[in-house]
C-alpha positions as CSV (number, residue, x, y, z in Angstrom):
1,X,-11.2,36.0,4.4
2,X,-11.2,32.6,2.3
3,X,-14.6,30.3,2.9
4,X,-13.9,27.3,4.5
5,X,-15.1,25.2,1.7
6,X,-11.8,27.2,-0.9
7,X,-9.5,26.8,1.7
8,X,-10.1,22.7,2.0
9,X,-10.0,22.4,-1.9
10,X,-6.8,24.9,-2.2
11,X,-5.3,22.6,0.4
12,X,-6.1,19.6,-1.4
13,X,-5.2,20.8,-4.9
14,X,-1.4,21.7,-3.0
15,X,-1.2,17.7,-1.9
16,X,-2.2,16.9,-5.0
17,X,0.8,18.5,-6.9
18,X,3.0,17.5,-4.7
19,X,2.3,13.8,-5.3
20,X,4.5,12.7,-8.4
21,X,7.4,15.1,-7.1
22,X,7.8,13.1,-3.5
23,X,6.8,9.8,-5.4
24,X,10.0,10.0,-7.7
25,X,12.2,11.1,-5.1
26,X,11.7,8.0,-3.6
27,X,12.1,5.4,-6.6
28,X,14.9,3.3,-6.5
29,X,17.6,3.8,-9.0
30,X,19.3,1.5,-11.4
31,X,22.7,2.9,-10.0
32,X,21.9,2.4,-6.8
33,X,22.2,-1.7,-7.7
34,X,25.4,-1.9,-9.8
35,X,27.3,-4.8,-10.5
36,X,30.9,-4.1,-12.3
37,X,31.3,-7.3,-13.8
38,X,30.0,-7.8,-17.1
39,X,30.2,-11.4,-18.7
40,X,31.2,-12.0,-22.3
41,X,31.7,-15.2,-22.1
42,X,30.4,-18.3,-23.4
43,X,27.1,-19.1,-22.8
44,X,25.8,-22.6,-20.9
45,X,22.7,-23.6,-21.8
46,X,19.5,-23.3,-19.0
47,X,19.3,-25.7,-16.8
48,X,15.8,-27.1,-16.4
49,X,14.2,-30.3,-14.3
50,X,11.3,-31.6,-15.8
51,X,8.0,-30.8,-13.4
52,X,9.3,-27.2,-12.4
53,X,7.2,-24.6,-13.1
54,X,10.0,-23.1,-15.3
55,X,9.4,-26.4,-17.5
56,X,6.4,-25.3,-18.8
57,X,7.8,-22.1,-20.6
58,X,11.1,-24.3,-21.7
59,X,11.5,-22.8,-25.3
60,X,11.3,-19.5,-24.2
61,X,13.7,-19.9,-22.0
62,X,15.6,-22.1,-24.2
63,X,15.6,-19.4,-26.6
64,X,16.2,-16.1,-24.4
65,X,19.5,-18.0,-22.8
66,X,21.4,-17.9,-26.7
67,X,21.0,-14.1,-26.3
68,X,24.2,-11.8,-24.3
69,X,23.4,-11.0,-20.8
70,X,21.5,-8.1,-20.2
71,X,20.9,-8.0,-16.5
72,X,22.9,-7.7,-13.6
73,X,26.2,-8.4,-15.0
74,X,26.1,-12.0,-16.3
75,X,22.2,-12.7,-16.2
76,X,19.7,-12.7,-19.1
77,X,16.2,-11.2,-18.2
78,X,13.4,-12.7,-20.3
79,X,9.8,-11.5,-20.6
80,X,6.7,-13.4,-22.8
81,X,3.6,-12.8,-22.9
82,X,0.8,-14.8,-21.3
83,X,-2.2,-13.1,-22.1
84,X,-3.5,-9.9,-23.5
85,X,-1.7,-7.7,-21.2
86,X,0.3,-10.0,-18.9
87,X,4.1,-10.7,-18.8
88,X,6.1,-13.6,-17.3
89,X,9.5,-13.4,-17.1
90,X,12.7,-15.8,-15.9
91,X,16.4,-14.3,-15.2
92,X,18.6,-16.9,-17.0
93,X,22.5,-17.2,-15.6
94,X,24.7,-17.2,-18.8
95,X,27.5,-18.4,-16.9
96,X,26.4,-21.5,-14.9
97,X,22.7,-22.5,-16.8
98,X,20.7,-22.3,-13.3
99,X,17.1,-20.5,-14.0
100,X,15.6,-18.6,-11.2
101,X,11.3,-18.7,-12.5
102,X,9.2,-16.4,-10.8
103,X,5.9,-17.2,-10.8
104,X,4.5,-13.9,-10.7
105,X,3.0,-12.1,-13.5
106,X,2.9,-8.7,-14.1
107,X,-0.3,-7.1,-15.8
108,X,-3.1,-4.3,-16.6
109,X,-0.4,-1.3,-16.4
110,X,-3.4,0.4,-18.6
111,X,-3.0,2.2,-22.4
112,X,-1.7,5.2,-21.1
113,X,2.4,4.2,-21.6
114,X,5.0,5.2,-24.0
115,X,5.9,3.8,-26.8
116,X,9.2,1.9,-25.3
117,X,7.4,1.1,-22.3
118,X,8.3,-2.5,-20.8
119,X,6.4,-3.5,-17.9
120,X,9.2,-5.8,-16.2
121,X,12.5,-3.7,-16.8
122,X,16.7,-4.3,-15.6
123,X,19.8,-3.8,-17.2
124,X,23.5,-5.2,-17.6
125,X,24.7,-2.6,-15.2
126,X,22.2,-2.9,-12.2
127,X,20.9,-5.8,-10.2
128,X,17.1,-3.8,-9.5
129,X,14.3,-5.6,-11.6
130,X,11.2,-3.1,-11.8
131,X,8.2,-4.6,-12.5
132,X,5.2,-1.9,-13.3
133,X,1.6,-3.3,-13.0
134,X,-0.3,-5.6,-11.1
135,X,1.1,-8.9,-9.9
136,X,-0.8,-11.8,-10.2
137,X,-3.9,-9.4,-10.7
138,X,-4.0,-8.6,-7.6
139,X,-2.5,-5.2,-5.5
140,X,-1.6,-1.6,-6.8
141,X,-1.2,-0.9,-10.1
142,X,2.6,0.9,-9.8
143,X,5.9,0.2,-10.2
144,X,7.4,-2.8,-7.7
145,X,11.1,-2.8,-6.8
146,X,13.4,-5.8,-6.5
147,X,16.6,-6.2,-5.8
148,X,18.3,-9.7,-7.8
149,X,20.5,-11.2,-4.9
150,X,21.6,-15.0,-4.7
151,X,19.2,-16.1,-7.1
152,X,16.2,-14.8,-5.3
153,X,14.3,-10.9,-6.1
154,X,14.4,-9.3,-2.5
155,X,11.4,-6.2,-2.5
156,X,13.1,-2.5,-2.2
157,X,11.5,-0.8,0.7
């Protein structure tokens, strides 16, 4: 007969393993969010109104919009730093200029990442933004699911 004490600490050491493999079943996929159009178009240049929060980070914005789309289809994703380990980011539409700014930051995902690691993530082919961190410093320190519709970033439940 086990002692009470192995059979609590074999039962945790089970819930523990099985963590990361129900964890990632449940993570949204970038094909879950696909777009099929892909713009290759000309590009218009951003459209920002003095006073908007977006106005304050101007040339990086200025300067991420003269790059192809790399987000959902016809959108450009940009990311700059804004402190030691904090991102802000802006999704830029190639196609009409209009910026959607989100004031959160993302931050303190830790040193323990891979090389290639990018804390706020799309791509061309998918309209899910992942954003891997804190936001605004505050929270859990995981990955946060978004979904990019009508210029606004809907949460994934």
């Amino acid at each position: 007969m086990l002692s009470k004490d192995f059979s609590v600490c074999f039962a945790f050491a089970i819930w523990l393993v099985a963590q990361p493999a129900r964890g990632q079943a449940g993570r949204p996929a970038f094909a879950a969010y696909s777009v099929a159009d892909r713009y290759r178009g000309p590009r218009v240049a951003p459209r920002l109104r003095a006073g908007t929060a977006a106005w304050h980070f101007r040339t990086r914005i200025r300067e991420a919009a003269t790059q192809p789309p790399n987000f959902a289809g016809h959108y450009v994703l940009a990311t700059w730093g804004c402190g030691a380990e904090c991102v802000s980011y802006a999704i830029i539409d190639a196609r009409t200029g209009a910026v959607y700014f989100d004031q959160r930051t993302v931050c303190c995902w830790g040193t323990a990442v891979p090389d290639d690691f990018e804390p706020v993530r799309g791509q061309l082919t998918s309209r899910l933004l992942v954003c891997t961190g804190l936001l605004n410093e505050q929270g859990l320190n995981t990955a946060h699911y978004y979904t990019f519709n009508g210029g606004r970033l809907v949460p994934v439940p």
